[in-house]
C-alpha positions as CSV (number, residue, x, y, z in Angstrom):
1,X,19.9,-8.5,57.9
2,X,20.1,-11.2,55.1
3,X,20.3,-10.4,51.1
4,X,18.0,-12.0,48.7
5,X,20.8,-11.2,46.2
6,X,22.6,-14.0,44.9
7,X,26.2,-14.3,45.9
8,X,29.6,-13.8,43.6
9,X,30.1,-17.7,43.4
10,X,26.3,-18.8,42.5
11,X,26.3,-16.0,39.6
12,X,30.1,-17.4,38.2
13,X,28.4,-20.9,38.1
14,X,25.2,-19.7,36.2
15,X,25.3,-20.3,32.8
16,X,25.0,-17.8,30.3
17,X,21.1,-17.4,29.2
18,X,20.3,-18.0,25.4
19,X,17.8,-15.3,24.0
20,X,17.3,-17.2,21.1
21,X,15.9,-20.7,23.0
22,X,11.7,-21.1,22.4
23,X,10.2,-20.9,25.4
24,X,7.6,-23.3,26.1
25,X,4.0,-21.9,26.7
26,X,2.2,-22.6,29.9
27,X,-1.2,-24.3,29.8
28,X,-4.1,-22.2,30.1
29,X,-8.0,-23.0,30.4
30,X,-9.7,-21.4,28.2
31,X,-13.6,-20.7,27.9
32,X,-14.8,-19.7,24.4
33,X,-18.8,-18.1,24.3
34,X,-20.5,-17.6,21.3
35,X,-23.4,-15.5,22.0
36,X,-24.7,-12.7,19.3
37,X,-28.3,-13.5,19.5
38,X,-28.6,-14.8,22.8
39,X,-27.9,-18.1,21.7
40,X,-25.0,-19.1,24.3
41,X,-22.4,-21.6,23.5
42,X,-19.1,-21.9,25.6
43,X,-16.3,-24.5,25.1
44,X,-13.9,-25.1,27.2
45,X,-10.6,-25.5,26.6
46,X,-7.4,-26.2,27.6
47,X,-4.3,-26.0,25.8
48,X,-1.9,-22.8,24.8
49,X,-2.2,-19.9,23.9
50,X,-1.2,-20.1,20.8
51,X,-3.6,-23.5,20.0
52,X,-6.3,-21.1,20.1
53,X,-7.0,-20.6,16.5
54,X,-6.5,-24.2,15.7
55,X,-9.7,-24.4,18.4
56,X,-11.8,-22.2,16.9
57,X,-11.6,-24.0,13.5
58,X,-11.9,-27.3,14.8
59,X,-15.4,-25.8,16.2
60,X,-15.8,-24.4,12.7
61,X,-15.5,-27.8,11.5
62,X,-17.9,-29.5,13.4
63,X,-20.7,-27.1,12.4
64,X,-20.7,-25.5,15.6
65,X,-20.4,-21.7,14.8
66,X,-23.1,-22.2,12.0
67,X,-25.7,-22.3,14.9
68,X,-25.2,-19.3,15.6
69,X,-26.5,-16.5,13.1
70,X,-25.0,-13.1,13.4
71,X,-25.9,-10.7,15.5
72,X,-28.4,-8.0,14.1
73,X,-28.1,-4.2,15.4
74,X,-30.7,-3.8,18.1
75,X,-30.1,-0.1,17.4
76,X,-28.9,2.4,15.4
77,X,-25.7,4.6,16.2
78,X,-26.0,8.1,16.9
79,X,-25.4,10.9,14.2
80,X,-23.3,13.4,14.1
81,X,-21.7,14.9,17.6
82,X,-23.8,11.7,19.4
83,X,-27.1,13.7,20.0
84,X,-30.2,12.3,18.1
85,X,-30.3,13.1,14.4
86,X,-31.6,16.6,13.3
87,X,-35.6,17.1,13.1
88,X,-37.1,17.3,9.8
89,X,-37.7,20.9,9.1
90,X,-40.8,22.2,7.1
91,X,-41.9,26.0,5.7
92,X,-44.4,27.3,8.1
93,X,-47.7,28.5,7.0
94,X,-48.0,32.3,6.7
95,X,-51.8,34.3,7.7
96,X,-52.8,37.5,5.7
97,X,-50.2,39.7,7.4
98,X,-47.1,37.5,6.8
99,X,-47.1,36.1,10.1
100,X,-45.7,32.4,10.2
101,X,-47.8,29.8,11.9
102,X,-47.7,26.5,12.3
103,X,-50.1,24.4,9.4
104,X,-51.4,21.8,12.0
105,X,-52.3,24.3,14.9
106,X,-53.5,27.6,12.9
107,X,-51.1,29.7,15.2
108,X,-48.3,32.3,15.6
109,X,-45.3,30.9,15.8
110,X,-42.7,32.5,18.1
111,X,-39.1,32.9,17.9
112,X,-37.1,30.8,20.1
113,X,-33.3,30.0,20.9
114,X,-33.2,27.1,17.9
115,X,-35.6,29.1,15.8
116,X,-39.3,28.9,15.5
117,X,-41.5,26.9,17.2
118,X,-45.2,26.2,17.7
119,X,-46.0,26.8,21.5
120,X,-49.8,24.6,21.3
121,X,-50.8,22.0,23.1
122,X,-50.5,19.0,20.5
123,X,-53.7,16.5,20.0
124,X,-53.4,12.5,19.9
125,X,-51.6,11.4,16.7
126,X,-49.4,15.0,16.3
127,X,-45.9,15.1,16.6
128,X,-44.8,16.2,20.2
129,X,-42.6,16.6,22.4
130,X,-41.9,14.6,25.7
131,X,-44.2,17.1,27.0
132,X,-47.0,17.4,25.1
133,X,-46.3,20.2,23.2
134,X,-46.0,20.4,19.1
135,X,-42.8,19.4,17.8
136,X,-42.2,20.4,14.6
137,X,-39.6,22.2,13.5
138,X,-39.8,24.9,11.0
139,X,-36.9,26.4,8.8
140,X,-36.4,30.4,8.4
């Protein structure tokens, strides 16, 4: 069995290593896209790592970044705990004996886990629900 260790004599001969020397950087290609309107512009690029901000100016310069506009939200973020924002509430509509209904539909509103809620079938042009059903939200 042979050792990938070095031997007693090859580690006497090695110099001592200087922690202080700059190390040189290794070449790297680089690819730089632009792309926050679906505009797409990539350079490539070769050079350090550290060249990298000197690149981006340089395309600065050259007018290259001003082609590109900045991006503009293609939608809004989510409030609160990351479900959809809360639902208008309105006062519901009361009959003769102090029973709440819903204003749009003309009736009884029933008390459900959220609250209340209209249970009708809701007509073209009414707020609903995925299903069909009226959607509006009442407070009490």
């Amino acid at each position: 069995m042979t050792t990938q260790l070095p031997t007693r004599q090859q580690i006497d001969n090695a110099g001592d290593i200087d922690f202080n020397a700059t190390r040189s950087e290794k070449q790297a290609n680089i690819s730089i896209t632009i792309a926050p309107d679906g505009l797409h512009i990539t350079a490539e690029y070769t050079g350090t790592l550290s060249s990298i901000p000197a690149a981006i100016e340089r395309l600065r310069a050259a007018g290259v970044l001003e082609l590109v506009s900045p991006a503009k939200p293609t939608h809004t973020a989510p409030i609160g705990n990351g479900n959809r924002p809360k639902a208008e509430r309105i006062t519901p509509a009361y009959d003769g004996s102090g029973q709440p209904m819903c204003p749009v539909h003309r009736k009884a509103l029933s008390e459900g886990q959220y609250g209340l809620f209209c249970s009708a079938k809701a007509a073209a042009g009414d707020v609903q629900n995925s299903k069909g059903y009226c959607n509006i939200r009442f407070s009490e």
